[in-house]
N, C-alpha and C positions, 0 to 999 in steps of 0.2 A: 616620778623618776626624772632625775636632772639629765638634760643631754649635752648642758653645759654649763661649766662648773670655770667662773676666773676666781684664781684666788690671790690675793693680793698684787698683783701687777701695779708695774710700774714703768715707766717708757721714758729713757732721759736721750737729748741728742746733744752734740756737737757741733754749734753752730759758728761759722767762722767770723771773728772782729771784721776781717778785710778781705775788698772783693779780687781775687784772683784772675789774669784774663786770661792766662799762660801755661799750659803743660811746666814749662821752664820755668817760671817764674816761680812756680808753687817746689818744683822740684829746691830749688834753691833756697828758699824760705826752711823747709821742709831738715834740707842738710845745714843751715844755719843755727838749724831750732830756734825761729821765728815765727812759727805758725801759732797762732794763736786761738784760742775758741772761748766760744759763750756757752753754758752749759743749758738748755732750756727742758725743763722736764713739761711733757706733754700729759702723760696722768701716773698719779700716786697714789700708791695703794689703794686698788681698785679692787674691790669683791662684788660678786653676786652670783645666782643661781638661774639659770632657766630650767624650765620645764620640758617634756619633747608636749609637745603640740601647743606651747604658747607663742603668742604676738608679744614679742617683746618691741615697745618703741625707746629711741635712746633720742633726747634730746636735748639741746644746751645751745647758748650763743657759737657766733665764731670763734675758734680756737679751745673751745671747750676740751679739745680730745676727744668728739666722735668717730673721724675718721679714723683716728692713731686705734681707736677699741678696735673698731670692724674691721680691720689690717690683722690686727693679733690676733682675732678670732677668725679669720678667715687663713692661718698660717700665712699671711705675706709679711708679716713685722715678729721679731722676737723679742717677748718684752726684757726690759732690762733688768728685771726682777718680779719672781711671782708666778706661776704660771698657767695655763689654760690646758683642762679636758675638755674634749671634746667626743662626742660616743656617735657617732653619724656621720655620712657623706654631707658635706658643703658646697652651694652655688654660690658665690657671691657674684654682685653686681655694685661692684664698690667705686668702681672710677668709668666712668663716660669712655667706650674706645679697647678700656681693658682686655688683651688676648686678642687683639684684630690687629693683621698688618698693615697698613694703609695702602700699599702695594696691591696690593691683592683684589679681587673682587669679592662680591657679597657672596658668592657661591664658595667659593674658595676657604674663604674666612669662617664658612658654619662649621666645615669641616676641620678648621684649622683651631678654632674655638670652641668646639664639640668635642674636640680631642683634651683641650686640656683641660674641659671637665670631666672628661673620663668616659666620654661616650664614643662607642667602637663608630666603625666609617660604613659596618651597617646597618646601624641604629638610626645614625644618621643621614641613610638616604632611603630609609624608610620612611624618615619625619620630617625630610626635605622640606617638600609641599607645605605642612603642615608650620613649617616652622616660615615660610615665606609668606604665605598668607593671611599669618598671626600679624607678621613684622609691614604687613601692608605695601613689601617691595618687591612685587614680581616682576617691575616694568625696569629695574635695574641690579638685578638677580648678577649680569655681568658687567657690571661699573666698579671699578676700584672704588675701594671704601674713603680714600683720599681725599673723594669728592663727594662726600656723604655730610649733612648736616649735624648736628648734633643729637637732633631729635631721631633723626635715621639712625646713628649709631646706639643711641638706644632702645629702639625700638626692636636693632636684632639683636644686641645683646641680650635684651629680655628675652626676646622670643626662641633664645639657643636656651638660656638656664633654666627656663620655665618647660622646657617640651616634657620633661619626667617630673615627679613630684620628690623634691630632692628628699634627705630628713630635714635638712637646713636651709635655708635661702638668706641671704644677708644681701639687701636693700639699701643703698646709700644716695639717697637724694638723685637717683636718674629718673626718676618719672617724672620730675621739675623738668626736665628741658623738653619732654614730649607735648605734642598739642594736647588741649582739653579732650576732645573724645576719646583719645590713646591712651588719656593719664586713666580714662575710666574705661578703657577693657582691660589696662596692666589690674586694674582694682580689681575686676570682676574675677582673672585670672588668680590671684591672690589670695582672693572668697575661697575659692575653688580648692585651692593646697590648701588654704588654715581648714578646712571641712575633711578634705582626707587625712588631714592630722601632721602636713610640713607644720615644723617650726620657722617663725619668722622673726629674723631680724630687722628692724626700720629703723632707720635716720631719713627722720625728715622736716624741712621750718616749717610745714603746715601741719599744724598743733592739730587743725580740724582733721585729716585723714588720720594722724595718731591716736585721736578721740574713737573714732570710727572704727579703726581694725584692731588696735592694741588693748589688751588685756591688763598688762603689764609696762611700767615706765621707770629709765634707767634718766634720772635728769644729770648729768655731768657740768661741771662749774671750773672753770681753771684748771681741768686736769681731775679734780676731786669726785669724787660722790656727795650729790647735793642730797639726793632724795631716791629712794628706791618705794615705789606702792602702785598701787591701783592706778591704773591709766587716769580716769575721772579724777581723783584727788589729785597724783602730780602734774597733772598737766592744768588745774585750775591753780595750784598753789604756784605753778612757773608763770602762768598770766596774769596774777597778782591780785586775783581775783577775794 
């Protein structure tokens, strides 16, 4: 059973010739019709199927269009052609910070980021606890996130989208900025959903953990579909092996 189905997608943007420094400035351009753009397509006619309970890895150099997929499968991008089913609730964890004010404290922010994954405010002060001592930040529980690391801010964002076994989870290279022992309990936690049957979305440059937990590999190339197969085969044919 597919629980995710893109079908032909394609993702084109706008990008401007010249750099603008001015509200005014652009206004005038704008009424002059002087604005001008670069048109850069991010990916073209992109197809494939997931399964519900596969490890799907997607990976590709910079610019490939990983990020621009996990956007449109995540509803945060609409592609500009083509389009995506999707049969299941989604966590992603696509951008370092994503759904957190900086204003705010960490307390503040589970609830604020719990919300807009769709978890009621007593769901989550039942998993309070649970979600603070996953994220290893009890001793700044009430620190505006502002002044949080990198690896800190993902360590609660993990620790918010992980507390429930979503259907989906979509993964985008934030376990690269947590230390090593962190990167391996988000792994463990990860074991944990692909066993109860989450599907998983991954982007990530370490081919080695793709090898590891992915079943399935989406390699993207310029935007393109390089290769679509077995974790083992595309990720030896992407290392040139």
């Amino acid at each position: 059973m597919d629980i995710i189905q893109v079908q032909n997608i394609s993702m084109k943007f706008n990008l401007m010739e010249e750099k603008i420094d001015t509200l005014k400035e652009y206004v005038i351009k704008l009424i002059k019709g002087k604005l001008f753009y670069n048109e850069f397509i991010a990916l073209k006619d992109v197809s494939f199927n997931v399964e519900k309970g596969e490890i799907l890895g997607i990976i590709g150099f910079n610019g490939a269009g990983k990020s621009t997929l996990l956007k449109i499968l995540a509803g945060v991008l609409k592609p500009s052609a083509g389009k995506v089913l999707v049969n299941g609730n989604v966590a992603p964890l696509i951008e370092v910070g994503a759904g957190f004010d900086p204003e705010l404290t960490a307390k503040e922010n589970i609830f604020l980021n719990g919300a807009i994954l769709g978890h009621s405010r007593k769901f989550l002060q039942e998993h309070f606890n649970e979600i603070i001592e996953f994220a290893e930040l009890s001793r700044f529980i009430n620190v505006p996130v502002k002044n949080f690391s990198s690896g800190m801010y993902a360590r609660l964002g993990f620790a918010i989208a992980t507390v429930t076994n979503p259907d989906i989870l979509i993964v985008d290279e934030v376990l690269s900025v947590g230390d090593y022992l962190f990167q391996e309990k988000c792994e463990r936690r990860i074991q944990e959903m692909i066993d109860k049957g989450t599907t998983i979305i991954l982007v990530s440059h370490d081919i080695s953990l793709i090898e590891r937990l992915c079943n399935k590999v989406v390699w993207l190339e310029y935007g393109q579909l390089k290769e679509i197969g077995k974790a083992e085969l595309v990720t030896k044919h992407y290392k040139g092996v």
